[in-house]
PLY file of the C-alpha trace (Angstrom):
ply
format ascii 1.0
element vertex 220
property float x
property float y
property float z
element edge 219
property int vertex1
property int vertex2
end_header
0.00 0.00 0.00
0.97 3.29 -0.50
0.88 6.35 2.38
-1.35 8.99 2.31
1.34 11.65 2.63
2.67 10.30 -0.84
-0.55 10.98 -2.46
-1.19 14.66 -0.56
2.52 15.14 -2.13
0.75 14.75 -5.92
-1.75 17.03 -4.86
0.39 19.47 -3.52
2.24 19.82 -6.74
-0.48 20.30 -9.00
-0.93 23.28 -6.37
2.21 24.24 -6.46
3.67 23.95 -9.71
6.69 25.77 -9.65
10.57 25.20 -8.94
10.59 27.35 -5.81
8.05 25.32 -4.15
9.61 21.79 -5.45
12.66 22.37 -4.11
11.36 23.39 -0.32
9.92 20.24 -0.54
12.38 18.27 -1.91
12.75 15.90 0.63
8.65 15.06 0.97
9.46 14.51 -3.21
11.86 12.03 -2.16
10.14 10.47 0.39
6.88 9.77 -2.15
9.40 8.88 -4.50
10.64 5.75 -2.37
7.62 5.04 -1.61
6.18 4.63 -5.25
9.09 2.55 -5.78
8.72 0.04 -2.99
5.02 -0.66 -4.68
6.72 -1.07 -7.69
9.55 -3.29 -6.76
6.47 -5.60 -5.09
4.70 -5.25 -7.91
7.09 -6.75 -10.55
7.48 -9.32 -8.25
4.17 -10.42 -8.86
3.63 -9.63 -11.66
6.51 -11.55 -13.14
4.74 -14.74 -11.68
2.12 -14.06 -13.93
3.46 -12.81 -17.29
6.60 -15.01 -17.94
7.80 -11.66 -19.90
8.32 -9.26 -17.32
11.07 -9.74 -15.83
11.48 -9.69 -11.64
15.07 -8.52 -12.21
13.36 -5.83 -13.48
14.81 -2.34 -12.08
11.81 -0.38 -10.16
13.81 2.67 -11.45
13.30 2.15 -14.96
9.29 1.30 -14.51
8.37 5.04 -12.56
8.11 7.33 -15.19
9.97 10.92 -14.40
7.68 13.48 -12.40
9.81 15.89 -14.62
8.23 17.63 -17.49
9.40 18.02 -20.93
8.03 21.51 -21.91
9.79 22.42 -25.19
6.70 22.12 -27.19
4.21 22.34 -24.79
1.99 25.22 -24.39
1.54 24.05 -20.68
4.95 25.18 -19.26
4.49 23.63 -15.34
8.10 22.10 -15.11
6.20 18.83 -12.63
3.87 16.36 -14.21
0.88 16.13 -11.16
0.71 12.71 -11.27
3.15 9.35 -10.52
3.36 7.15 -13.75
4.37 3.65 -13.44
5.04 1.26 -16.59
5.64 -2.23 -17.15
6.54 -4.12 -20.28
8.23 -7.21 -22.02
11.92 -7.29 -20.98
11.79 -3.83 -19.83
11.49 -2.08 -23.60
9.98 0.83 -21.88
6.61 2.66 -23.54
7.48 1.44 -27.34
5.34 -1.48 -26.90
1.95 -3.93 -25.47
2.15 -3.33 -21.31
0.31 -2.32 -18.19
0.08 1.03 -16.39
-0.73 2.45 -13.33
-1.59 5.99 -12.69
-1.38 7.69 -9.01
-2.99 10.81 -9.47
-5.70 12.30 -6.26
-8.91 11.42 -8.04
-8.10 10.51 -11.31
-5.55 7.17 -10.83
-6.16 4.36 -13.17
-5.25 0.91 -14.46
-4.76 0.19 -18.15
-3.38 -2.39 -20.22
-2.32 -2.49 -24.16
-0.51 -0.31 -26.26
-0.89 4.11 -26.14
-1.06 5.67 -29.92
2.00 2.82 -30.98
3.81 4.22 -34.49
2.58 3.85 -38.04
4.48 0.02 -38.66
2.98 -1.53 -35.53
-0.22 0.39 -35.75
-0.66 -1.56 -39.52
0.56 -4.84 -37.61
-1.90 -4.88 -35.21
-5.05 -3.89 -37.71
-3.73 -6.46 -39.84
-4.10 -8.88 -36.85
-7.06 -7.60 -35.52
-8.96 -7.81 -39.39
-7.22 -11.22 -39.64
-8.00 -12.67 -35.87
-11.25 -10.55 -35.10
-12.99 -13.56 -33.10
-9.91 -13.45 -30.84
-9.85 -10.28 -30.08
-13.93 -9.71 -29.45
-13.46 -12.93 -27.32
-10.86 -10.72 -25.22
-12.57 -7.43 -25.00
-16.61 -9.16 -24.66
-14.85 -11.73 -21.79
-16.53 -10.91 -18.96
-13.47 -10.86 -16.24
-12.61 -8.19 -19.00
-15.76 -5.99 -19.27
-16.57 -6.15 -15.62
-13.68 -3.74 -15.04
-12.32 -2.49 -18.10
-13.17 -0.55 -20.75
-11.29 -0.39 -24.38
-10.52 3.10 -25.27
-12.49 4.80 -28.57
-11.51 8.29 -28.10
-8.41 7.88 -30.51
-9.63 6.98 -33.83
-9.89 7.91 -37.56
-12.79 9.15 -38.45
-12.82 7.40 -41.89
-11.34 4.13 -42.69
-7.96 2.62 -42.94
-6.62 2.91 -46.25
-7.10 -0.76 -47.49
-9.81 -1.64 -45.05
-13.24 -1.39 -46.36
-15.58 1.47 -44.67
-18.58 -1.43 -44.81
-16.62 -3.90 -43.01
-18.65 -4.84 -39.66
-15.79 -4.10 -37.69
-14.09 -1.05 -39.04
-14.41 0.53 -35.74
-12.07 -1.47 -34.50
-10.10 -0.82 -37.38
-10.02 2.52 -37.22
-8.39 2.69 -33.76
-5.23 4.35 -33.39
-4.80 3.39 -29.99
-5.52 0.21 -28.12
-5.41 0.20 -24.62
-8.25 -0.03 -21.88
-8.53 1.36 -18.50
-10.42 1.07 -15.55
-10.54 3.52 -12.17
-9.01 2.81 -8.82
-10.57 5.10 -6.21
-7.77 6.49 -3.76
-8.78 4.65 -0.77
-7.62 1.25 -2.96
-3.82 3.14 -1.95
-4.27 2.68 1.62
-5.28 -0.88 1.88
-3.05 -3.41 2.53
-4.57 -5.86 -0.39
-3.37 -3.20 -3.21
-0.63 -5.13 -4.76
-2.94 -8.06 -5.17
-5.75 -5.67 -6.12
-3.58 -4.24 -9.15
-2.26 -7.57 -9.93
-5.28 -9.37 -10.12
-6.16 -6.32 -12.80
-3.47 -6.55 -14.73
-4.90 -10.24 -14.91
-7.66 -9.13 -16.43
-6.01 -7.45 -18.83
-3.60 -9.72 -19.82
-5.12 -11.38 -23.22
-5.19 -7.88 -24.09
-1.71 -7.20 -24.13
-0.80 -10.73 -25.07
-2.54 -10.30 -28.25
-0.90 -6.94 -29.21
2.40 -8.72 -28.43
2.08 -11.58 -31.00
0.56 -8.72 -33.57
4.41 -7.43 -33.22
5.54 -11.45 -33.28
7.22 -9.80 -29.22
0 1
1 2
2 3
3 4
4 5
5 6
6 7
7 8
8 9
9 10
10 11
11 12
12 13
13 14
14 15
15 16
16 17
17 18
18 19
19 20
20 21
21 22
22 23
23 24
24 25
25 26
26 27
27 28
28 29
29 30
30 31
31 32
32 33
33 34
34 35
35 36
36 37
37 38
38 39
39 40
40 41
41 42
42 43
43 44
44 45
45 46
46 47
47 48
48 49
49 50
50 51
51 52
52 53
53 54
54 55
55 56
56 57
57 58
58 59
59 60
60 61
61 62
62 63
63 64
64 65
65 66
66 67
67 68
68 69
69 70
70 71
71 72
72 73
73 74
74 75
75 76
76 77
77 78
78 79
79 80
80 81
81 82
82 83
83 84
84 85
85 86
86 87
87 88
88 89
89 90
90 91
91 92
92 93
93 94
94 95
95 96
96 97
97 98
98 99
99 100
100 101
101 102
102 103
103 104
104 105
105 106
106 107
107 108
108 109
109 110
110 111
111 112
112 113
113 114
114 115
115 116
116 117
117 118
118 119
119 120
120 121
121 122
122 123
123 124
124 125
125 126
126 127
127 128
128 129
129 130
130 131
131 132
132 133
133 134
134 135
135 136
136 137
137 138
138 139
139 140
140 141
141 142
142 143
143 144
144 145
145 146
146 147
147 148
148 149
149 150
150 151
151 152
152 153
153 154
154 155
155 156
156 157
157 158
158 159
159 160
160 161
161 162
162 163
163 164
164 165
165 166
166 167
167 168
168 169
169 170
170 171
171 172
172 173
173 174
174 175
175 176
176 177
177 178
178 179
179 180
180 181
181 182
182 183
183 184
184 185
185 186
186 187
187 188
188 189
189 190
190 191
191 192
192 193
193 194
194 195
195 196
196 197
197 198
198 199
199 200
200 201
201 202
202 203
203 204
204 205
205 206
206 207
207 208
208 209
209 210
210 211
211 212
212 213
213 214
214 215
215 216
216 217
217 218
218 219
């Protein structure tokens, strides 16, 4: 579980968004920062039990995204992201690929599972696997271990077909995703409880055929 000073820390900077303020507090930054990474460290141990391709060597480090900001061509110039990312994919290849996510922010965290908005050659692998192997994949998204918590994302999508893919085709919605990954909300009292690491990996459970899929779409 997580302590509720780490998540009043989030909060804080989303209040406080500013260098001055960041580095008075440096050391409460620190101190939410271990504690994020002691959930993850018990979370790829888990986790690894149940997907043979994460590995528990795995470095916590590498799987808690930066709270630092890259600005350079954002409008939104607030140098701290408000929020605590945490990634986990096959053999550690970071975000370029099928994983799971968790994301610690004061009334917004979230699960997810799949692949975020993945670049133009695996985008045409995976509609070419999801056109050729559509039972499979509306077995995964219709199971109901699946639907009872998550829900596959729609808001990223073309607004015409493919090129190649015919606009008639029954299941050009699917098609027509640019992203593939579904979420589901974890209220912040799920943080304080001692049963969160079995909580999230029980999720990521859920989620699995998901990912797995996307994975053999990119033969990974």
């Amino acid at each position: 579980m997580l302590k509720k000073e780490t998540l009043k820390f989030i909060k804080d900077v989303a209040n406080h968004n500013n260098r001055e303020w960041f580095a008075e507090n440096k050391t409460r930054y620190e101190e939410a920062k271990q504690d994020a990474l002691n959930l993850v460290s018990a979370l790829i141990t888990e986790l690894s039990k149940a997907d043979p391709l994460i590995s528990a060597e795995t470095d916590a480090k590498k799987s808690l995204m930066r709270i630092y900001r890259d600005v350079r061509f954002s409008k939104n110039k607030d140098p701290y992201k408000n929020n605590f990312g945490i990634w986990f994919s096959a053999k550690n290849k970071g975000g370029n690929g099928p994983g799971y996510y968790l994301h610690i922010q004061p009334g917004k965290s979230f699960i997810a599972g799949g692949y975020w908005m993945p670049e133009a050659p695996h985008l045409k692998l995976i509609r070419e696997e999801i056109d050729y192997n559509i039972s499979e994949f509306k077995d995964i998204i219709n199971n109901e271990d699946f639907k009872s918590s998550f829900k596959l994302g729609t808001s990223n999508a073309l607004k015409n077909a493919p090129k190649g893919y015919d606009p008639a085709d029954p299941n050009i919605e699917f098609l027509k995703l640019k992203s593939f990954e579904a979420t589901m909300e974890l209220a912040d009292e799920e943080f304080f409880k001692p049963t969160l690491v079995n909580k999230l990996i029980s999720s990521f459970k859920a989620v699995q055929p998901l990912v797995v899929f996307l994975r053999n779409a990119l033969n990974q």
